[in-house]
VOLUMSE-831472 format. One record per atom (N, C-alpha, C, O): residue in three letters; y, z, x. Coordinates in steps of 0.02 Angstrom, whole numbers, plus 50000, padded with zeros to 5 digits. Last residue first. Layout:
N
alaYZX...
END
This chain:
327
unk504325171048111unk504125180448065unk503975181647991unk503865187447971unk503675157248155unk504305161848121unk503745167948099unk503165168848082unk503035148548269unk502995154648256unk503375158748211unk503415164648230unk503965138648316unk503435138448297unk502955143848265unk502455141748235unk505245147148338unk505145142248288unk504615138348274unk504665134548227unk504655157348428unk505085158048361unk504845155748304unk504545157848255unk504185154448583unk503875150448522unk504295154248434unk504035151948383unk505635157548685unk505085156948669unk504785152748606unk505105148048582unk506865144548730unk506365150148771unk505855152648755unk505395151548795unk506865127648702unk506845133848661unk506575138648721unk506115136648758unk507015114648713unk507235118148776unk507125123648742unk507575126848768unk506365103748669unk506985107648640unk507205112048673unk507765113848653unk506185087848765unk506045096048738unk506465097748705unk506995094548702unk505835071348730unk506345075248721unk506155084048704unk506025086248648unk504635063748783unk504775067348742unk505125072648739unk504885078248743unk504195046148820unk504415052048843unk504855056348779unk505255053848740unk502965036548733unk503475039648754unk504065045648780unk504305049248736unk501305034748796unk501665037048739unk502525038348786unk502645040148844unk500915017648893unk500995025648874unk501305027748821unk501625023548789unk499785003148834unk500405008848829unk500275013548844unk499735016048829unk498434999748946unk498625002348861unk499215003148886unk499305003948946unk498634985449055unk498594992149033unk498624994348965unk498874990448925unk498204969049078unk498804972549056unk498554979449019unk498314979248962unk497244967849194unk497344966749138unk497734971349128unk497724976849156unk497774962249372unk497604965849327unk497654965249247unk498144962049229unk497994947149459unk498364950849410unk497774954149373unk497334950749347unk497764941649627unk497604941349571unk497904944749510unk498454944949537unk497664934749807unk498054938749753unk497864935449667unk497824929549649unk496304935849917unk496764930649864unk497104936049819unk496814941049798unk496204939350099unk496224940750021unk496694936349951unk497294934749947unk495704943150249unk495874937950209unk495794940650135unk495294943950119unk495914950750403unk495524951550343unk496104947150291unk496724947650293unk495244947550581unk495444946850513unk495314948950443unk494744949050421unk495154959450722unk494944954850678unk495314949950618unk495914949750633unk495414967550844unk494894968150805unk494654962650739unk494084962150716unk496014959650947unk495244963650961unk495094968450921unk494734973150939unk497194956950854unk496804954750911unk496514961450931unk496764967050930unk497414953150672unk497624957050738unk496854956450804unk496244955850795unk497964944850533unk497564945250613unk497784951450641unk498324954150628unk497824943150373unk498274948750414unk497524947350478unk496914948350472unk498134930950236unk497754934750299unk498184937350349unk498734935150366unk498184929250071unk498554931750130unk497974936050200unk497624941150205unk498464915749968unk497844919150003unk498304922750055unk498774919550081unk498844915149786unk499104915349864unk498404920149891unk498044924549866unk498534917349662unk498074910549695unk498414911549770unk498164908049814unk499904925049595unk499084922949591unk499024917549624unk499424912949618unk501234925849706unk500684925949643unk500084924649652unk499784923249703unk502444935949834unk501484932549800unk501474934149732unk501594939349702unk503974930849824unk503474936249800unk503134931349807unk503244925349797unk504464919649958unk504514921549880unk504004928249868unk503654930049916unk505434922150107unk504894919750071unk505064922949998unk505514926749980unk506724926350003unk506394924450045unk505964926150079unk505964932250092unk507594936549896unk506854931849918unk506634928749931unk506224926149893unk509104937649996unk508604934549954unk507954936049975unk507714936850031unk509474948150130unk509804945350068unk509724941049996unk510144940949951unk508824946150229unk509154940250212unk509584938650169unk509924933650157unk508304958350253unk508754957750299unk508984951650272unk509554950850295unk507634961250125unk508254966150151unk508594963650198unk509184965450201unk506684948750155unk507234951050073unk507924957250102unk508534956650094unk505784953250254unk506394949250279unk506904948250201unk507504946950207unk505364966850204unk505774966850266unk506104961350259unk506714962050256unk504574961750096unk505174965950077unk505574966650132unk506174967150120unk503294956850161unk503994951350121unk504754955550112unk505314953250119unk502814961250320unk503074962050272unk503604956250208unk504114953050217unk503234956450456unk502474962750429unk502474963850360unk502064967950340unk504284952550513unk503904950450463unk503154952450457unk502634949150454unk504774960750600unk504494956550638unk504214952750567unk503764948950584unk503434976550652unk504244973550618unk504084964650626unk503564962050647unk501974983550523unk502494978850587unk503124979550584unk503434982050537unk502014997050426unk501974990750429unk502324987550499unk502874989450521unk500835011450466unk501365007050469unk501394999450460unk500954995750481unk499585013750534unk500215011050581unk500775012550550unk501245014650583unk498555026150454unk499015020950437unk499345018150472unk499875019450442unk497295035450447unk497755033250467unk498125029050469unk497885026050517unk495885038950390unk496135035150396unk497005036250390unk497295037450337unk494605050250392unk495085048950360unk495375045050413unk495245046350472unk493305052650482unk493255048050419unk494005045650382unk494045040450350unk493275069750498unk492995061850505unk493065059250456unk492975061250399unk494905075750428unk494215076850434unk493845068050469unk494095062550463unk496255087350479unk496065078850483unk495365080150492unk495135083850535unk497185100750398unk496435098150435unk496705091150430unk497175089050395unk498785109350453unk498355107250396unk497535103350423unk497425104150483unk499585113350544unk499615117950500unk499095111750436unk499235111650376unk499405096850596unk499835101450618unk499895105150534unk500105102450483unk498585083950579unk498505090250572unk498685095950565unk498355100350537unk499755074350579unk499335074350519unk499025079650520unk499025082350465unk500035075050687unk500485076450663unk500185078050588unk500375082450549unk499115070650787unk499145076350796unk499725080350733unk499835086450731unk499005057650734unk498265063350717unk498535069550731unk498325074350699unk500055054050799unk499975052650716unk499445057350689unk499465060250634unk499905054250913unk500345058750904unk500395058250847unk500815062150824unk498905043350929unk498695050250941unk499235056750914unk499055062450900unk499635032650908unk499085035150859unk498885041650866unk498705045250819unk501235033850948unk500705033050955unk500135034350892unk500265036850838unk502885028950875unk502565035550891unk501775032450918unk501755026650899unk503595017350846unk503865021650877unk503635029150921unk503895032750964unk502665002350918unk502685008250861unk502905013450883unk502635016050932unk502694990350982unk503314992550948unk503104997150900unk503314996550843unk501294986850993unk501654993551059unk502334993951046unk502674997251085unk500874978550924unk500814982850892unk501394988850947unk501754993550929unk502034963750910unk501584968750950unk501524974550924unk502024976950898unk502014952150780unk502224958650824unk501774962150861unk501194963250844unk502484941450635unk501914942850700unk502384948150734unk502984948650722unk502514931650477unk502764936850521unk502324937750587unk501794934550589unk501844919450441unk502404924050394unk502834928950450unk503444928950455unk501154904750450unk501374909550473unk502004913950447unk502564911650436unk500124897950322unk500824898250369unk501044905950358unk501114910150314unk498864899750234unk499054896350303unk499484897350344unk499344897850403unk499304907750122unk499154899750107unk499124896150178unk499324890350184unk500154917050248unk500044918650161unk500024907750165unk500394903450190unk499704927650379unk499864921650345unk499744920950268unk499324923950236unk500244937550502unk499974937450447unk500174932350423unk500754930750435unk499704947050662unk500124943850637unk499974941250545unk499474944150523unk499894954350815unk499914955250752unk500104950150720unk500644947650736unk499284959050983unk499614955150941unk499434955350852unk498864956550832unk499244976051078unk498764969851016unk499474967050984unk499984970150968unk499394984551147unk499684980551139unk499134973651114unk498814968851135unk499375004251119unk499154996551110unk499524990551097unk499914990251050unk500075013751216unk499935010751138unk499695004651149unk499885000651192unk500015023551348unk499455024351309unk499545020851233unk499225023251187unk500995020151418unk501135026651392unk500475027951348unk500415033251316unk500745007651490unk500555014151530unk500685019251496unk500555024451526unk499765000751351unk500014998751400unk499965006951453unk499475010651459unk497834996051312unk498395002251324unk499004999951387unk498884998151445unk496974985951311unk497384983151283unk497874990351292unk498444988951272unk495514991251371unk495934985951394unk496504982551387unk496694977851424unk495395001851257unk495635002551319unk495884999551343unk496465000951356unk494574998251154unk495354996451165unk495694998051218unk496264995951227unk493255001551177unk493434992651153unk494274992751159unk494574987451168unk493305015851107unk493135011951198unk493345002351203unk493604999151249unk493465015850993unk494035015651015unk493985013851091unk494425011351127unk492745002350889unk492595009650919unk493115008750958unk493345003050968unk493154994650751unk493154994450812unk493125001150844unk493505005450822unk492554993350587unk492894995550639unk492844996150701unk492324999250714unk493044978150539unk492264981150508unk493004986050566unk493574984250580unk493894969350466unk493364967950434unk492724972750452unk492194973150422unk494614981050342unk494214978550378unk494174974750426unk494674976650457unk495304987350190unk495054988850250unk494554983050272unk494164980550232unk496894985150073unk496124983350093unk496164984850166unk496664984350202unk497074995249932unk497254993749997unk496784990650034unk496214992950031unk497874996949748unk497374992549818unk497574992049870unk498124989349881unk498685003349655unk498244998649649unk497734995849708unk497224992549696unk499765011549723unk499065015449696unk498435009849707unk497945010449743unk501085006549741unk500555006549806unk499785008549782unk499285007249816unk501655009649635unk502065002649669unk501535003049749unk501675000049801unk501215019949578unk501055014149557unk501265009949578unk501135004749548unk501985030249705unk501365029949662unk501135023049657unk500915019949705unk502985034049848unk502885026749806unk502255029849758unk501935033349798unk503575047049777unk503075041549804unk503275038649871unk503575040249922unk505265053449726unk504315054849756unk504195047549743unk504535043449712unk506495053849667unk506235056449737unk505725058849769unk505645063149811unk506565043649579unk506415050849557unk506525056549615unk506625062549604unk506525031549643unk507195033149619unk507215042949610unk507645047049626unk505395026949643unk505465030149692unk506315031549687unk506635032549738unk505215019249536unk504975026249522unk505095029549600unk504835034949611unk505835005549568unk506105009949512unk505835017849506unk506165022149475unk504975002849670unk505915002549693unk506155008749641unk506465013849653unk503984999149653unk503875004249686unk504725006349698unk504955010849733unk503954988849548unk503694998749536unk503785001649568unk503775007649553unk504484980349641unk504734982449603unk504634990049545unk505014994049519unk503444978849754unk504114983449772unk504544982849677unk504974987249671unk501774982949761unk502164979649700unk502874983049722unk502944989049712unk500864980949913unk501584982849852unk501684979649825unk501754973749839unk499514982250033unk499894980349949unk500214985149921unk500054990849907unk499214986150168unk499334990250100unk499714987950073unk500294990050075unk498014983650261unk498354979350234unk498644984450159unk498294985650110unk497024984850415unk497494987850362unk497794984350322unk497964979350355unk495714984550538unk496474983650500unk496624983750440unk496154981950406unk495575000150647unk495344994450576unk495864992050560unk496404994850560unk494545007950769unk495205006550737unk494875002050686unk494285000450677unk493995024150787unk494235019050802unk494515015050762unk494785017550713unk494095040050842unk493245035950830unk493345028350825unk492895024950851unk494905052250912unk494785046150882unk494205042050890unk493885041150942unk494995065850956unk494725063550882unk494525057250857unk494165055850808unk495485060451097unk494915062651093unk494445062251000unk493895059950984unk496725061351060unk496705057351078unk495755058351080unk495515054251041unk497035075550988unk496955069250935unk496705064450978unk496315061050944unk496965083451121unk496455083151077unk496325079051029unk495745077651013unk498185077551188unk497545076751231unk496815077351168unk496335073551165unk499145082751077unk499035072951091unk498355074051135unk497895070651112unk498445096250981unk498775092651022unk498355085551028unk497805083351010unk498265099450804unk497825097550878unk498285095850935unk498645091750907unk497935104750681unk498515109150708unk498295107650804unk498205111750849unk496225104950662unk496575107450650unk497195106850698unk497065108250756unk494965091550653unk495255098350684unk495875100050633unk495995097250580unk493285082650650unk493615088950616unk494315091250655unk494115093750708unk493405067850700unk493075074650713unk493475077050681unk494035074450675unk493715054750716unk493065055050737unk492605061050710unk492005061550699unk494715043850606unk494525049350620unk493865048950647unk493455044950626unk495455029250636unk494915031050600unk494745038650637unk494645038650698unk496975020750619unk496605023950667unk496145026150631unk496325025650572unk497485001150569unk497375011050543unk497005012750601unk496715008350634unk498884990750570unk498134994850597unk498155000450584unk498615004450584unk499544981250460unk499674987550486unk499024986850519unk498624982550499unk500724970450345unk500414970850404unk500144979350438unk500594983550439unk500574970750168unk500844973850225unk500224975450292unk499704978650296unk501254961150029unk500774962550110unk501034967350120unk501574969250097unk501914961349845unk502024960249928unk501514962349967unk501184966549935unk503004955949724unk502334955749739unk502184956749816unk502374952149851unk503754957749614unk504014958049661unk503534960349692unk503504966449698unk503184958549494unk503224951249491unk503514951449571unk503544945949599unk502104969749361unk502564968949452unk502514961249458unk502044957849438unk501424971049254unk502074971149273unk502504970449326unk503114970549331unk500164969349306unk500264965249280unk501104964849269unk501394959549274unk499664976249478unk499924976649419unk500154971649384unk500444967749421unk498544964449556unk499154968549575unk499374969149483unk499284964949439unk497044962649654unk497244963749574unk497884967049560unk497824973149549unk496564953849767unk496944959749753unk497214960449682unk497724957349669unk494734950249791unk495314949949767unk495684956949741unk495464962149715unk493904952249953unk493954953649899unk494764953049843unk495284955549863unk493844947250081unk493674943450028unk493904944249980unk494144939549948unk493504963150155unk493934955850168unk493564951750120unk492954952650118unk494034976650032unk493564973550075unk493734967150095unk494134964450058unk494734991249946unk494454985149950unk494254980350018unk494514983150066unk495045008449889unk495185003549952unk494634996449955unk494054997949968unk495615014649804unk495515007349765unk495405005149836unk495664999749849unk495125028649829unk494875025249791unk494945017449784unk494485014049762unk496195034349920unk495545030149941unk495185028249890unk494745024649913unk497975027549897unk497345030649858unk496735029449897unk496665023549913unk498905038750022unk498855033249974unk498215034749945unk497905039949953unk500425049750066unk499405049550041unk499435042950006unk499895041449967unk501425044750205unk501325047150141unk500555046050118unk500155042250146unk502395050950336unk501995047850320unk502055048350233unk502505050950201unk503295053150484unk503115051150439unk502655048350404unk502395043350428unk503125057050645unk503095052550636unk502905050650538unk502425047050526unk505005063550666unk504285065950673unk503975058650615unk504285055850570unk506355061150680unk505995067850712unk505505068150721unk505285071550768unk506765050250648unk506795052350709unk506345057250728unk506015057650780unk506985051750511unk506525047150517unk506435048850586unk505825049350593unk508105057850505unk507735062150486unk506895058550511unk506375061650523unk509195047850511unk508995050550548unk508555054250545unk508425055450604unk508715031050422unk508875038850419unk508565043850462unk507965045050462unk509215016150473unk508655021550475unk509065028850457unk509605030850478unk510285002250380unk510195008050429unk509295013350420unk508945013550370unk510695004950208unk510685001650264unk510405006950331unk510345013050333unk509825003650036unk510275007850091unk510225003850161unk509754999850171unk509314999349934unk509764997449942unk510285001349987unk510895002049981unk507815001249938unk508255006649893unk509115005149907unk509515009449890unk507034991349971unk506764993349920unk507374998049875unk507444998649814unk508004983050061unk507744978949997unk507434984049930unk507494982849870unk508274991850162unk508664989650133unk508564983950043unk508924982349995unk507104996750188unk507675001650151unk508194998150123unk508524999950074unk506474986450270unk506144987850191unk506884992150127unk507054991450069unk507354985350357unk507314978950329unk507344983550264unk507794984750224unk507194998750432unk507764994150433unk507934990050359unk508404990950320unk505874998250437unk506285004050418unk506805000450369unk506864999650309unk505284988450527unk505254988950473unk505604993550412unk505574992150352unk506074993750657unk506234987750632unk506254985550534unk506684983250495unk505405003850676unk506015006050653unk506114998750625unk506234998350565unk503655009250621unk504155003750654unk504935002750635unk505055000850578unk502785019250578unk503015017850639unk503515014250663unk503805015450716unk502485026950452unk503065021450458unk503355022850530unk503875025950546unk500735032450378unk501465031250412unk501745024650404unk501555019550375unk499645035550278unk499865028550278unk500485031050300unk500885032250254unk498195042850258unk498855044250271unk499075037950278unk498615034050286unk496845044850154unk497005038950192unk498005043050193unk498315045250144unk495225052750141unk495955053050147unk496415048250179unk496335047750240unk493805048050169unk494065055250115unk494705055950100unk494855059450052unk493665030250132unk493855038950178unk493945044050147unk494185043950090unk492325022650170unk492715026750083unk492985031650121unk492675036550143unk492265008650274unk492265014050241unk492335017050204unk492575012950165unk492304994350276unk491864997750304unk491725004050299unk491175006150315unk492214984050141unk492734989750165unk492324993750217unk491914997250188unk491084973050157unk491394976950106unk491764980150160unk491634979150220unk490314956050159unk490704960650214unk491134966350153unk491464963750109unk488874948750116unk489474951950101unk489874956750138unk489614962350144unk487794937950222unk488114944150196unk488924943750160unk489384939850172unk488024927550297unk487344926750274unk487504933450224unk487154932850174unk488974927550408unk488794923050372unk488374924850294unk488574922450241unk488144937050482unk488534939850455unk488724933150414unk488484934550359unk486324933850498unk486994930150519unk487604932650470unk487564930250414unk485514947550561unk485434946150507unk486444940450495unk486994943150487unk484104951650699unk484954954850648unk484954947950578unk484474944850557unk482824960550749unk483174954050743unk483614956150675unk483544959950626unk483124976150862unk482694968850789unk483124963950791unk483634963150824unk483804980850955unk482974978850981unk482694973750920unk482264969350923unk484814983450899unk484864979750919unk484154975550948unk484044969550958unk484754999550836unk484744992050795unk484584985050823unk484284980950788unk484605004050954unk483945003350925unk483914997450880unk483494992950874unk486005003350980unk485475001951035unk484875002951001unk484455002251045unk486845009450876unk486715001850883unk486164999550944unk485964993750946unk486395022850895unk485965018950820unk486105011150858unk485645007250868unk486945026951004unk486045026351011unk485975023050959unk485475019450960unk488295024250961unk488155018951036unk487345020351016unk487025015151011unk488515034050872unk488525026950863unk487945021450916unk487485017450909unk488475046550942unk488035044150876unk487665036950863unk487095034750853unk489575043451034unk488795043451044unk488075043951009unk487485042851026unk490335046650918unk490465041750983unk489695039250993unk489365034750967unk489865056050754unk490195053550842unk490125046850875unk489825042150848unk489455059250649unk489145058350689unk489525058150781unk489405059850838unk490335052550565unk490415058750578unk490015061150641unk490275065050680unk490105039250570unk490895042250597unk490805048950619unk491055051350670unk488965039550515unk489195035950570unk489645040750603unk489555044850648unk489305044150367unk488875046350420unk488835044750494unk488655049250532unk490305034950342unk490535042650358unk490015046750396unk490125051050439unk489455023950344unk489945022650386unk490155030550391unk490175032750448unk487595031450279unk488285026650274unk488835027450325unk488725032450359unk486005029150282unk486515028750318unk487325026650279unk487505021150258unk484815023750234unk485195029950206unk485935031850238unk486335035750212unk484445011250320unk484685010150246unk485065017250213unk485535016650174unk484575010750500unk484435013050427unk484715014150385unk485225017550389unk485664996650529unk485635006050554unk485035008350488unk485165006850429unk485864980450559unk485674985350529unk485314991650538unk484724991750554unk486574969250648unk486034970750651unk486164979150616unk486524983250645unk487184952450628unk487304959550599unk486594963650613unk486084961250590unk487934940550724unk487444943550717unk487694951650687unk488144955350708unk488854932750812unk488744931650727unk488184933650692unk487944930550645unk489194946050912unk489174936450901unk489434938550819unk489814942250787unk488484959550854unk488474956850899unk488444947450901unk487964943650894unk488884975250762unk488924964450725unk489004964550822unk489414967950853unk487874986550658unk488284984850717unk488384976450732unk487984972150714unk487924993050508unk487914989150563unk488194991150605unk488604995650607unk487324999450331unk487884998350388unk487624996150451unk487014997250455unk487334992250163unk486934993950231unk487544993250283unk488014989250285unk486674988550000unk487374993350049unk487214995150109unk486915000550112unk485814978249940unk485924984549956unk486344984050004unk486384979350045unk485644965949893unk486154970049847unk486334975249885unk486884977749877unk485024955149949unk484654959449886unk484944962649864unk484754964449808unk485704949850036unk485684945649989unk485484951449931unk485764951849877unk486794966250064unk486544959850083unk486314955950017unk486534957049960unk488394968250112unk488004968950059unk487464962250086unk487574956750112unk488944981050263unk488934975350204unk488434975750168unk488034980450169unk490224986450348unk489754989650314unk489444983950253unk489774983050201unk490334987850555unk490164984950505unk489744989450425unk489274993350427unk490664990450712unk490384994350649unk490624991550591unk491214992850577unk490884984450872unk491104981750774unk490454985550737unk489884983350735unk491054993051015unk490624991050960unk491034989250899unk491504992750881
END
């Protein structure tokens, strides 16, 4: 099934099931976490009732983010990408072994997550402007601390991904030894709707990853492409890692990773040595494919330039209050 979440002509927020070029609509109280949470078989009876009406030409709608996750993890499956990005974002060569052990990750924001169409509004200070190719896994079920047989089972299904960087915020504050923050905060977009995970079967090679083609274009031409089954770790061993000594609730979202392979502008800058391709500006359209689940297309745009912060403020390092306080 394509679980779908859109706007229709009248405004309201309604979730689906999309058969063809057909949207056929779940009751109106409904939203995608309700879905999700719901289950497998949640799903399959709402789209079998939906389906008895007459649907509504996705055409004919606004396609939004199909979900608000409670939590979006965003890994780094692909050594390739490793490779490249480290070398452009922090000027190191090589993977760090530590990257070996286990499948990495970091929290991005679910708040700014955005929708296919929708414009990306990238900090007004960032000029080192960038994509990123990825598929996310979508939580089915609550657990805890799960093995691969049980994450493989959590899963409810897939979406594609696209997590915008500004690599120049993200180069300079990751100097501190945290983030990325503001060089990733601004926007990630989900969609175009999610694919239930029975729909991917046909694409598992024999260790169980998917071999979906990948690929992404900025103004038309082709930028990068990859098989997704170059991901060092699985999806399942991503749920199971994301739980371990902590929860994965329905609904949170999972991250691939960016491709290798040009999944990315900052990958081929590290391996070329220039910007090449150039940063995105305004008016670049960038679409990210991936096979059997979809496209999602977006124009790059610039945020209004922020208030100032106040400036950082030298302590006095005093132990107690004294000198605010004299006797």
């Amino acid at each position: 099934m394509r679980l779908a979440t859109f706007r229709t002509l009248g405004g309201v927020d309604t979730v689906g099931v999309v058969e063809g070029d057909q949207l056929h609509p779940f009751p109106t109280w409904l939203t995608m976490l309700d879905v999700v949470g719901g289950g497998l078989d949640y799903a399959r009876e709402l789209a079998a009732k939906a389906r008895q009406a007459d649907g509504v030409p996705v055409s004919a709608v606004q396609l939004l983010a199909p979900l608000r996750p409670p939590s979006i993890r965003d890994f780094v499956t692909f050594e390739e990408h490793v490779e490249g990005v480290r070398r452009s974002v922090d000027g190191a060569s090589g993977v760090p072994e530590a990257w070996y052990d286990a499948p990495t990750f970091y929290f991005t924001n679910p708040h700014s997550v955005l929708g296919d169409g929708d414009v990306v509004e990238f900090p007004s200070a960032s000029r080192a402007r960038d994509f990123e190719l990825e598929v996310a896994v979508v939580v089915g079920r609550e657990g805890r601390s799960l093995d691969a047989e049980q994450a493989s089972a959590a899963i409810f299904g897939y979406v594609v991904l696209n997590d915008w960087s500004a690599r120049d915020l993200q180069s300079r504050e990751m100097q501190v030894g945290l983030g990325p923050a503001k060089g990733k905060d601004f926007a990630n977009t989900l969609g175009p709707w999610i694919v239930t995970a029975d729909e991917m079967d046909a694409y598992k090679d024999g260790d169980g990853f998917l071999q979906l083609r990948c690929s992404v274009e900025v103004n038309g031409e082709l930028v990068g492409h990859d098989l997704l089954s170059n991901m060092g770790w699985s999806f399942e061993t991503m749920i199971a890692y994301a739980s371990r000594d902590s929860r994965v609730l329905p609904g949170d979202v999972l991250g691939s990773g960016t491709t290798g392979n040009g999944g990315c502008l900052a990958e081929l800058w590290g391996l070329r040595g220039e910007r090449t391709p150039p940063p995105l500006v305004d008016g670049d359209v960038v679409t990210v494919t991936v096979e059997g689940i979809g496209a999602l297309t977006n124009r790059v745009g610039t945020a209004p330039e922020p208030p100032a912060l106040p400036a950082f403020r030298a302590p006095s390092r005093d132990r107690d209050r004294t000198a605010m306080f004299p006797a």
